[in-house]
KOLLOGU-139923 format. One record per residue (C-alpha): residue number from 1; residue in one letter; chain; y negated, x, z negated. Coordinates in Angstrom, 2 decimals. Example, Ala and Ser with C-alpha at 12.3 -4.5 7.8 and 13.67 -1.06 7.14 Angstrom:
# residues 2
1 / a / A / 4.50 / 12.30 / -7.80
2 / s / A / 1.06 / 13.67 / -7.14
***
This chain:
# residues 403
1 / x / A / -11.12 / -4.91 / -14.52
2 / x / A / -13.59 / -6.96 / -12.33
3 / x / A / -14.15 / -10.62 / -12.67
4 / x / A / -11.48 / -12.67 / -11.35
5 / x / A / -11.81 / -15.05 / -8.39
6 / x / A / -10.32 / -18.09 / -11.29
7 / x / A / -13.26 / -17.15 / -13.36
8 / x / A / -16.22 / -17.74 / -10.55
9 / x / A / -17.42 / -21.23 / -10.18
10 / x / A / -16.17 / -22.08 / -6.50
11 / x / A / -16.91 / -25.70 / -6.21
12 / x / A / -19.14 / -26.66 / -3.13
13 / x / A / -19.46 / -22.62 / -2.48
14 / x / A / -18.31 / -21.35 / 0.17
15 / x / A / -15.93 / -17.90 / -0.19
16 / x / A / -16.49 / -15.06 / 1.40
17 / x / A / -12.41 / -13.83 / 1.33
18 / x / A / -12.15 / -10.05 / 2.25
19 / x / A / -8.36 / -10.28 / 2.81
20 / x / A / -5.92 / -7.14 / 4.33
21 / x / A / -4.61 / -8.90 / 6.73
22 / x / A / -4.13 / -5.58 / 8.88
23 / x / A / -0.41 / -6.84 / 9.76
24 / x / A / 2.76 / -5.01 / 12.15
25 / x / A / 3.69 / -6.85 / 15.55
26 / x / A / 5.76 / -5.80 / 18.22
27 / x / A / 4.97 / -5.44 / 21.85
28 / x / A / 4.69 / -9.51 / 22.44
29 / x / A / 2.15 / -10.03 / 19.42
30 / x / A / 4.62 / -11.68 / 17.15
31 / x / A / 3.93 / -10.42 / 13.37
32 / x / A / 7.02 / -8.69 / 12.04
33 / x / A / 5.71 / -8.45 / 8.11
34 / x / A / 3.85 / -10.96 / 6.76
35 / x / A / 3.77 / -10.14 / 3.45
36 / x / A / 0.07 / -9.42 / 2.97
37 / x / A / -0.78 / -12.71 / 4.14
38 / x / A / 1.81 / -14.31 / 1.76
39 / x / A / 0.48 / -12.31 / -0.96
40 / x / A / -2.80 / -13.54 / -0.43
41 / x / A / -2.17 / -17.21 / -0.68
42 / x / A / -2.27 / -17.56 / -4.52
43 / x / A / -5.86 / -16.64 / -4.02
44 / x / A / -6.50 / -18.91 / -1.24
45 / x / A / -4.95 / -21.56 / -3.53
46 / x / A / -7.21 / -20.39 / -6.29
47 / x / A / -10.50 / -21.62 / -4.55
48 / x / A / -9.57 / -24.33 / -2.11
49 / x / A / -8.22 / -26.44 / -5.20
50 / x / A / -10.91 / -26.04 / -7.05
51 / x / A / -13.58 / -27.59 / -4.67
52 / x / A / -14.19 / -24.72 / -2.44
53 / x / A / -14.15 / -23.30 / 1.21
54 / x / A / -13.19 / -19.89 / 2.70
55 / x / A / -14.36 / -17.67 / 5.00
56 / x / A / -11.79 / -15.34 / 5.56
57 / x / A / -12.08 / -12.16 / 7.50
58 / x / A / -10.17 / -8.79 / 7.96
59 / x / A / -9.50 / -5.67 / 10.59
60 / x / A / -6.38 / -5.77 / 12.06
61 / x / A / -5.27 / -2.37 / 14.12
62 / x / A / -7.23 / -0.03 / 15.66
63 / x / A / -9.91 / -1.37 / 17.96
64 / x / A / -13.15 / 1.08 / 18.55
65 / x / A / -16.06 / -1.15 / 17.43
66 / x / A / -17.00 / -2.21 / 21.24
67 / x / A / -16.51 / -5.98 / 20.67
68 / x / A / -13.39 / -8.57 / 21.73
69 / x / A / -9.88 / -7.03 / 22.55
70 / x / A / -7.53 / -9.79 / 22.98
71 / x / A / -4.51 / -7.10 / 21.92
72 / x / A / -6.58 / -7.29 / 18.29
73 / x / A / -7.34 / -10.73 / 17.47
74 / x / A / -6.56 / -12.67 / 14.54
75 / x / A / -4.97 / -15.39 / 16.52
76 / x / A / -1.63 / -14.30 / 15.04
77 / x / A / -2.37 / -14.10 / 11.24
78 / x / A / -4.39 / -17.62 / 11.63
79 / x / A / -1.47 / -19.28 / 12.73
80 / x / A / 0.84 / -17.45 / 10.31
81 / x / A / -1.97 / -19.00 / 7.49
82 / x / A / -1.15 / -22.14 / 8.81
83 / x / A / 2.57 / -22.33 / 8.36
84 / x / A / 2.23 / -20.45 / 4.97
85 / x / A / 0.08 / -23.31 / 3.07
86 / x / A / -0.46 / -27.07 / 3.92
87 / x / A / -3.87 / -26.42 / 2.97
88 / x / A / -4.55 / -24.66 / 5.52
89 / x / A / -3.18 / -26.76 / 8.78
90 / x / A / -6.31 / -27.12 / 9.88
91 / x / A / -7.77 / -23.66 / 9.84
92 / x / A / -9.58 / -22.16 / 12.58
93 / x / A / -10.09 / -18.91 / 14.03
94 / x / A / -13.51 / -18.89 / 15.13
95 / x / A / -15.47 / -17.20 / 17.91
96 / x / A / -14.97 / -14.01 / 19.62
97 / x / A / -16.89 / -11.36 / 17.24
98 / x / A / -17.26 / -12.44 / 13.35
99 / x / A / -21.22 / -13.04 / 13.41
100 / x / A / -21.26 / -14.54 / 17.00
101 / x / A / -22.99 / -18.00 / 17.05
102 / x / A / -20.06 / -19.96 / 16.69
103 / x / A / -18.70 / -17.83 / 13.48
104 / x / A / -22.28 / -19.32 / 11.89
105 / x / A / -22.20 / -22.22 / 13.19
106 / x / A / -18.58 / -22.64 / 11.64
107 / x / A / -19.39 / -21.15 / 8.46
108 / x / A / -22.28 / -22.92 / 8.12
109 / x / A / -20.84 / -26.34 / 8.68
110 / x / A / -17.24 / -25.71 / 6.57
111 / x / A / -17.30 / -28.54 / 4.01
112 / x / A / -15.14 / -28.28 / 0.28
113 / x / A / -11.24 / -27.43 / 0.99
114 / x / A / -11.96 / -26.23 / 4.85
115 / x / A / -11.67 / -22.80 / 6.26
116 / x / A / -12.07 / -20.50 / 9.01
117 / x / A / -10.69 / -16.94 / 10.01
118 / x / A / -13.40 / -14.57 / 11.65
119 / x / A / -12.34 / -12.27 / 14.15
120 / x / A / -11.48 / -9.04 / 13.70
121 / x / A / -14.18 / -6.95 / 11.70
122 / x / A / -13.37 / -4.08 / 13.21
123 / x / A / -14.77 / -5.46 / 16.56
124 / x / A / -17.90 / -4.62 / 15.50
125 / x / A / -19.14 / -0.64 / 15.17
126 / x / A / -21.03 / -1.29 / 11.57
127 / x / A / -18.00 / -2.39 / 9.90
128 / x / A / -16.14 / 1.14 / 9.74
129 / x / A / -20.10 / 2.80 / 9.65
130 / x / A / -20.34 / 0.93 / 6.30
131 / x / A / -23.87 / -0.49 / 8.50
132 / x / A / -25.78 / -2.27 / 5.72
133 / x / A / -27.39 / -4.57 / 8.42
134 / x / A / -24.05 / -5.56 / 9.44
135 / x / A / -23.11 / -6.47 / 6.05
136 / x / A / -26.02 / -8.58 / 5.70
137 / x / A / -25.23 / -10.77 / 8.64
138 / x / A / -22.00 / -11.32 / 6.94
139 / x / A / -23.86 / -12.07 / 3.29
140 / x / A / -25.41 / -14.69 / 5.12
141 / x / A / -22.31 / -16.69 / 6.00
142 / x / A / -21.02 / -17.84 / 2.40
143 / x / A / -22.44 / -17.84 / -1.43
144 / x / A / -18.98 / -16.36 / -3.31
145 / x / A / -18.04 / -12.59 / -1.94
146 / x / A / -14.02 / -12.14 / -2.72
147 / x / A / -11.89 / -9.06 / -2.27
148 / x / A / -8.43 / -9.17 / -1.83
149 / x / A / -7.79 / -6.36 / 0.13
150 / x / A / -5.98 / -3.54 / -1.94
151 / x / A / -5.19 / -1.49 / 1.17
152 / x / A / -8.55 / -1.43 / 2.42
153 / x / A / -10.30 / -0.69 / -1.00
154 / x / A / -10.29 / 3.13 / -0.70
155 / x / A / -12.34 / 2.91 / 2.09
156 / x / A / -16.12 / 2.75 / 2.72
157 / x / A / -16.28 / -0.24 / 5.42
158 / x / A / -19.32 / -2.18 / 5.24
159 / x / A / -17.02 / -5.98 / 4.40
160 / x / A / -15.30 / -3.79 / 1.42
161 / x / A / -18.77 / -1.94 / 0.19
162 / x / A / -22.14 / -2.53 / 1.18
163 / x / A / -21.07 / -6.61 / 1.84
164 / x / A / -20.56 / -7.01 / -1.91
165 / x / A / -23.93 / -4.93 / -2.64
166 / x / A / -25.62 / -7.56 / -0.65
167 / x / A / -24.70 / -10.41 / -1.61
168 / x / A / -24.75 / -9.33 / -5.86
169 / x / A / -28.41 / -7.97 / -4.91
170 / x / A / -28.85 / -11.98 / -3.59
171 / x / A / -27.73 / -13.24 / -7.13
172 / x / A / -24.26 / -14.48 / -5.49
173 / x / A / -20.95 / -13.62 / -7.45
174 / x / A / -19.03 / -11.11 / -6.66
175 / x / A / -14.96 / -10.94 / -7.35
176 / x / A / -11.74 / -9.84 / -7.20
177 / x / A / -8.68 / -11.55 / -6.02
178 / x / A / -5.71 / -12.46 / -7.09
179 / x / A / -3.97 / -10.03 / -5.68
180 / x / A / -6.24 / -7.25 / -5.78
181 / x / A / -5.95 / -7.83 / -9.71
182 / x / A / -2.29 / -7.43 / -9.21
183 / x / A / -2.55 / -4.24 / -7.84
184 / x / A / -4.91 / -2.99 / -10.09
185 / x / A / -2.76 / -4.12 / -13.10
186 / x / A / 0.43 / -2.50 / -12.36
187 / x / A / -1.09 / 0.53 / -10.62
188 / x / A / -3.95 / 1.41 / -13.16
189 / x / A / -1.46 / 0.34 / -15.71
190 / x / A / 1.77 / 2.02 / -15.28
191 / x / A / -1.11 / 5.64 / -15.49
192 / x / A / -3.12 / 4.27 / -18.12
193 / x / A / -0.04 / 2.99 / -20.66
194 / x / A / 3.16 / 3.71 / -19.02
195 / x / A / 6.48 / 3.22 / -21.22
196 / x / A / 8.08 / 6.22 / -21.76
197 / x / A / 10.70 / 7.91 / -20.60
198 / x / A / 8.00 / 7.73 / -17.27
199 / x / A / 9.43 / 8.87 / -14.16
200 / x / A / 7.69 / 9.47 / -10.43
201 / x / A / 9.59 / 9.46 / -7.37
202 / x / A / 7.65 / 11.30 / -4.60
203 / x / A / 9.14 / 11.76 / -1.31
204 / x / A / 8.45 / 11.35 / 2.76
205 / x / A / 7.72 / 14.17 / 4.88
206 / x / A / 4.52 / 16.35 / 3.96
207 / x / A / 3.74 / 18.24 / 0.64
208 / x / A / 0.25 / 18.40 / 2.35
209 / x / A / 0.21 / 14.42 / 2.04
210 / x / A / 1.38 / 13.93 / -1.57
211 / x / A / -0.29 / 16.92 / -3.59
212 / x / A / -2.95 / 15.54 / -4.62
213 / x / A / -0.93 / 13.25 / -6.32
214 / x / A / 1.39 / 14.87 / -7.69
215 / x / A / -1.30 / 17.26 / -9.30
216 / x / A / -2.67 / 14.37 / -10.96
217 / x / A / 0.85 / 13.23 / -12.32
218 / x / A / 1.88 / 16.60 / -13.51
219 / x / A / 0.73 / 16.05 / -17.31
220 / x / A / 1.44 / 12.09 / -17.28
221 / x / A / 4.66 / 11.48 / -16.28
222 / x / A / 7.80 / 13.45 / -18.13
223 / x / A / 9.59 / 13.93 / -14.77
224 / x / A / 8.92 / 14.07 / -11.04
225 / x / A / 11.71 / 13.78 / -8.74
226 / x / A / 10.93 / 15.11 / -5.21
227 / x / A / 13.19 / 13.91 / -2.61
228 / x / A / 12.95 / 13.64 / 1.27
229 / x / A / 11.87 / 16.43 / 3.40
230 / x / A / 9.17 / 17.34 / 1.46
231 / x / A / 11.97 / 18.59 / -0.81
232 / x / A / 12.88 / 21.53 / 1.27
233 / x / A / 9.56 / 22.91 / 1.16
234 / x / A / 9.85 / 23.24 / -2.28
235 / x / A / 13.38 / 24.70 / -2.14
236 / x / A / 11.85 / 27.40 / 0.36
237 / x / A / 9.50 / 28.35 / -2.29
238 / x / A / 12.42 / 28.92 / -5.02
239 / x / A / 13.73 / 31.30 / -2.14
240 / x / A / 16.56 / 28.66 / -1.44
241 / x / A / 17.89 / 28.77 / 2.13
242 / x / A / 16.88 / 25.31 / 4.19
243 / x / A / 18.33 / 25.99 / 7.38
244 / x / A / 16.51 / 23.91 / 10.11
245 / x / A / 14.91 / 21.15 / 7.34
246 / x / A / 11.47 / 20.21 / 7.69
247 / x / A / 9.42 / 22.67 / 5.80
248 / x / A / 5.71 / 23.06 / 5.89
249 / x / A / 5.35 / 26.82 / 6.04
250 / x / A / 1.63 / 26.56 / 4.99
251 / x / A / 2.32 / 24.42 / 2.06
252 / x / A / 4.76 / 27.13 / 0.49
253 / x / A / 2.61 / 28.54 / -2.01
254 / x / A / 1.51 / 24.99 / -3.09
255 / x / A / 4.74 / 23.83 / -3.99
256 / x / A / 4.49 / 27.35 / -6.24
257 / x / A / 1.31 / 26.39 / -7.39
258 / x / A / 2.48 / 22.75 / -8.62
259 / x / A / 6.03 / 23.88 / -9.86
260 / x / A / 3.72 / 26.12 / -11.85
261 / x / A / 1.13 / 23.36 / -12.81
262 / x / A / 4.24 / 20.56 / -14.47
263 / x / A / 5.74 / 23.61 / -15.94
264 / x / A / 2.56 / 24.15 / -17.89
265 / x / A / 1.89 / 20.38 / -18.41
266 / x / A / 5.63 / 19.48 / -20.10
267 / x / A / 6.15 / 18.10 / -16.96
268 / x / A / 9.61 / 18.56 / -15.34
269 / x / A / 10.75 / 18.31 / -11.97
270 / x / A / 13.73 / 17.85 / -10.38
271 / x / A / 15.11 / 18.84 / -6.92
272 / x / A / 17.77 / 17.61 / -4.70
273 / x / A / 21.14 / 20.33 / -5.62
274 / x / A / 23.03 / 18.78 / -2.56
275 / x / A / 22.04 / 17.32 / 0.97
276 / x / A / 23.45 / 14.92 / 3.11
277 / x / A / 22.80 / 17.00 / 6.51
278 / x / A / 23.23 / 16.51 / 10.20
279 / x / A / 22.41 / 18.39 / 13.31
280 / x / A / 19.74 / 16.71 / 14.70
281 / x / A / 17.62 / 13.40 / 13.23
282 / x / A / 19.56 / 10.80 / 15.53
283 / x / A / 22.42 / 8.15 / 15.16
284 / x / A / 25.79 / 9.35 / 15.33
285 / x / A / 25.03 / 13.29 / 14.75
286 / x / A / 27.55 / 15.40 / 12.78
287 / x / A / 27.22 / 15.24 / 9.40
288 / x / A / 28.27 / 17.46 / 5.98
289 / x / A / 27.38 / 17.45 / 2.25
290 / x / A / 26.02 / 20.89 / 1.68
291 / x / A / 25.37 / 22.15 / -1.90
292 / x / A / 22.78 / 24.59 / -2.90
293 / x / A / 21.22 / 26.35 / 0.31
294 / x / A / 21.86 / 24.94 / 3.77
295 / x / A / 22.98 / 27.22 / 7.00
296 / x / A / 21.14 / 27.64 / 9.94
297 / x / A / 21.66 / 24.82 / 12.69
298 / x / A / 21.56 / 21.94 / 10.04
299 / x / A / 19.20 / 20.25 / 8.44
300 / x / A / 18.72 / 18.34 / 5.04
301 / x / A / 18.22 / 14.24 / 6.11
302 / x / A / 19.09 / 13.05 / 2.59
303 / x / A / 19.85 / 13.61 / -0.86
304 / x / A / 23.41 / 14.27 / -1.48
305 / x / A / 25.90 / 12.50 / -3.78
306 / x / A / 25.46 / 14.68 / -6.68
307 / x / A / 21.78 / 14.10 / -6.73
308 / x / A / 22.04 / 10.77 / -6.10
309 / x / A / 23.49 / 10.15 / -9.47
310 / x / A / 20.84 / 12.61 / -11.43
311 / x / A / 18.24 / 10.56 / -10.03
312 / x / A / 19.96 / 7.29 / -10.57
313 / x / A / 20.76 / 8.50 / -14.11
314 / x / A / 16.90 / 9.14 / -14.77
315 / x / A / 15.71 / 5.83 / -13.12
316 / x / A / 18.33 / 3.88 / -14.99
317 / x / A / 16.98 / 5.31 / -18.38
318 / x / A / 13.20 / 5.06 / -17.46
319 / x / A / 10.89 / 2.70 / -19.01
320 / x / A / 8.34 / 2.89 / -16.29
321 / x / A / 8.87 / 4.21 / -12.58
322 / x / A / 6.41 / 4.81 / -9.97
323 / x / A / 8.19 / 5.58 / -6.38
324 / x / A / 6.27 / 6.52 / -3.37
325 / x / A / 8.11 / 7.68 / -0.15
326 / x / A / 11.90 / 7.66 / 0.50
327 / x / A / 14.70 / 10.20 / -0.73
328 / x / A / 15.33 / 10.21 / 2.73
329 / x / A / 15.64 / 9.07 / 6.55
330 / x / A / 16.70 / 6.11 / 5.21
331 / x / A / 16.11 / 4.28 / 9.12
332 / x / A / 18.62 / 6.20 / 10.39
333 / x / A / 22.64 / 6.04 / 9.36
334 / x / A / 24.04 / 7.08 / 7.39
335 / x / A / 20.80 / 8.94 / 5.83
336 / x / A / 19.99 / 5.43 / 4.23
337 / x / A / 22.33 / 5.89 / 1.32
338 / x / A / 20.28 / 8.08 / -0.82
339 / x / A / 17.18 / 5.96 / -0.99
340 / x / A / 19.29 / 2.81 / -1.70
341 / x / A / 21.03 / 3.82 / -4.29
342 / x / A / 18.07 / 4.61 / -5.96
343 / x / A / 16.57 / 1.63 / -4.85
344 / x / A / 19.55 / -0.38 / -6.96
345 / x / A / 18.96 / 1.90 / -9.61
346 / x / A / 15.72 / 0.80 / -10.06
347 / x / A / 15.98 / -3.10 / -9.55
348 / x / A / 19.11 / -2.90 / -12.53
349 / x / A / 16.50 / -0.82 / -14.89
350 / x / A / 13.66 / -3.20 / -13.70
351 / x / A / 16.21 / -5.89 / -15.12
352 / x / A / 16.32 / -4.16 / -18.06
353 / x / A / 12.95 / -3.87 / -19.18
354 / x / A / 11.34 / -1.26 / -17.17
355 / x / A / 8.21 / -1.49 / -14.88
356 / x / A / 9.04 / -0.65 / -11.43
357 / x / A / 6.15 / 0.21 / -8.88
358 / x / A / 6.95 / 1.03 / -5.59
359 / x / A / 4.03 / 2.34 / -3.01
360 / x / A / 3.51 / 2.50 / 0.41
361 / x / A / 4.90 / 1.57 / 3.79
362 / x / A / 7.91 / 3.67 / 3.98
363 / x / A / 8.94 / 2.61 / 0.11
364 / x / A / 8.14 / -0.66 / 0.92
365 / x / A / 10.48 / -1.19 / 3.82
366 / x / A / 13.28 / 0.96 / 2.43
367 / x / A / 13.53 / -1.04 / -0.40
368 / x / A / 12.90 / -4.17 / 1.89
369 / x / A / 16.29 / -3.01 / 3.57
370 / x / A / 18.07 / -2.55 / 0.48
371 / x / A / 17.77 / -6.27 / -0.65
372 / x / A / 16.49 / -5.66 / -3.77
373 / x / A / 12.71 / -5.85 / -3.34
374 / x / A / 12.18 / -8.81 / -5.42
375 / x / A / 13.81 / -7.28 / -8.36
376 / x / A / 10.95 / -4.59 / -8.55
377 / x / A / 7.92 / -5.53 / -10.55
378 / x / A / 5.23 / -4.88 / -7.83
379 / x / A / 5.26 / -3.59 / -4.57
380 / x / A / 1.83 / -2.47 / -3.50
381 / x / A / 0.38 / -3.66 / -0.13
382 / x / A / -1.47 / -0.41 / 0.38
383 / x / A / -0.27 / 2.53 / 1.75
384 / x / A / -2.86 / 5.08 / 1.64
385 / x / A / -4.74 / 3.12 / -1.44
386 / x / A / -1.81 / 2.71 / -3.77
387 / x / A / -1.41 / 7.02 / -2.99
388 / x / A / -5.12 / 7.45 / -3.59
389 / x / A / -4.65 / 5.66 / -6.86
390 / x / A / -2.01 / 8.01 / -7.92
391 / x / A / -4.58 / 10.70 / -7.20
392 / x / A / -6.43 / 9.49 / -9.54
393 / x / A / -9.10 / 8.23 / -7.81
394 / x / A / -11.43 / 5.88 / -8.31
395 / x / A / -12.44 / 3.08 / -5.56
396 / x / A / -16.37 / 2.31 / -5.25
397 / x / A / -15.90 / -0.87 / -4.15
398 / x / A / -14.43 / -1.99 / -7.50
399 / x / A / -17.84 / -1.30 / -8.75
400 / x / A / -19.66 / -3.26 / -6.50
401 / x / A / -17.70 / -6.81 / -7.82
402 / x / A / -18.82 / -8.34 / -11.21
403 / x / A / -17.58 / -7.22 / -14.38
***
């Protein structure tokens, strides 16, 4: 694990703070999720109390490296900052472009318990390059590098890589925050020293997406349980009619491959027997619970009742559960039920002593919309990092921060 941000001497310094703060709005700029910049307040706490001052910085969308887009900036999340801590009432989103005169200027003249927000990284092209010179203009704004960002960690950007490699090769500390730790705790953990009975609950659309994954958990957990419409690619494969599902025809002999793979491993999976279909993906279609194969002209859109309680049953016996991607089209009545249900499943056996880790977007919000989110033990903030972790991969910038 790297150093934590509580263990580097703060006072005086001023913090570097990689944050994800790479937040959903709708069409009028309003931020409709703010929990990454919630989650990253313990860590803002952690320095300004103890004598220090931030310079916080992170990408937020899209934009393609050619300098200021107003439909990017940071304006929103600084704002949000300020209504999350009164620490931060005064902070100030500075300049146009994060190494601009004024971002200096500002950095340079922040004084113990001030900070700033840069604008976005990605404004400039060397942040997603991974441009060393880049990084070093950014070295030169503070004397404490910190990254919190979890959901930008699997990736090679020069704030989440070659920043921290500048500033150790300087002599300045280098650390993790708080919640970066977090996520490495349960994540790490949960593959490391799970509980047993372990469980994984993979779903969402694409086998092409998840099999990486679930080659790496075949052999470490004792069962998978595939749901969502990835499901029916695998049922295809057992010869089991899908009617007009979502199956990836290419993927076919890869769900062979991997049914193969746990079989060898002790690792068991388990497929939906019955489907909540409908005719067509939208509110209000026809609907039937279908077991076994499904007929042409319907389609599979969630698990079905029967399945429902097998994979409640499991979760509600499991001593540690990792869940990434929904059972089913859980935004769209009444293909919700499956993935809630299983969603209460797994806040009653979090109750009961098991570790719950739920991982990426879709997870996220279903069990958002369930109600039960803070009965899980950890929801991860990252989306394609928390999957990458369940690859078993590991991150390079985690190296770069001390041990």
């Amino acid at each position: 694990m790297p150093r934590s941000i509580d263990q580097a001497e703060v006072s005086g310094k001023r913090v570097f703070l990689r944050a994800d703060f790479n937040v959903p709005q709708d069409d009028d700029g309003r931020i409709t999720d703010d929990r990454r910049i919630r989650l990253t307040i313990p860590t803002i706490e952690s320095v300004l109390s103890r004598g220090g001052s931030l310079v916080m910085a992170s990408h937020l969308g899209r934009p393609e490296g050619k300098g200021y887009e107003q439909e990017f900036s940071l304006a929103p999340v600084a704002e949000a900052l300020r209504q999350l801590s009164p620490r931060l009432a005064s902070l100030r989103l500075v300049g146009q472009r994060c190494t601009d005169e004024a971002a200096r200027a500002a950095a340079a003249a922040l004084v113990p318990g001030e900070s700033i927000v840069l604008e976005n990284l990605r404004f400039e092209k060397g942040e997603k390059k991974g441009d060393a010179a880049f990084a070093a203009t950014l070295a030169d704004l503070a004397d404490v590098y910190c990254n919190d960002a979890f959901g930008a960690s699997h990736r090679g950007d020069a704030s989440m890589l070659a920043l921290p490699r500048a500033m150790k090769a300087q002599g300045k500390p280098c650390a993790a925050g708080k919640l970066l730790e977090r996520e490495l705790t349960y994540l790490k953990g949960v593959l490391e020293a799970p509980k047993r009975p372990f469980i994984a609950i993979i779903g969402g659309a694409k086998v092409s997406d998840k099999l990486a994954a679930l080659r790496n958990l075949c052999g470490r957990v004792d069962t998978i349980l595939i749901g969502g419409a990835m499901a029916y690619t695998f049922l295809r494969a057992q010869g089991i009619a899908t009617g007009k599902s979502l199956v990836q025809e290419a993927m076919i002999e890869e769900a062979k491959s991997i049914l193969a793979l746990a079989q060898s491993k002790g690792t068991a999976i388990m497929l939906p027997s019955d489907h909540l279909c409908g005719e067509a993906l939208v509110a209000g279609t026809p609907t039937k619970v279908v077991v076994g194969g499904i007929a042409d002209g319907w389609m599979g859109l969630d698990i079905g009742p029967a399945t429902q309680r097998a994979f409640c049953g499991l979760a509600g016996s499991a001593m540690t559960i990792i869940w990434n991607g929904p059972v089913g089209a859980f935004e769209t009545a009444p293909f919700e039920k499956g993935s809630f249900a299983l969603a209460l499943a797994i806040a009653q056996a979090t109750g009961s002593g098991a570790t719950s880790v739920a991982g990426g977007g879709d997870t996220a919000a279903a069990v958002e919309a369930a109600g039960v989110a803070a009965q899980f033990s950890h929801i991860s903030t990252g989306g394609g990092a928390s999957l990458e972790m369940l690859e078993g991969n590991e991150f390079e910038c985690l190296s770069a921060l001390d041990p």
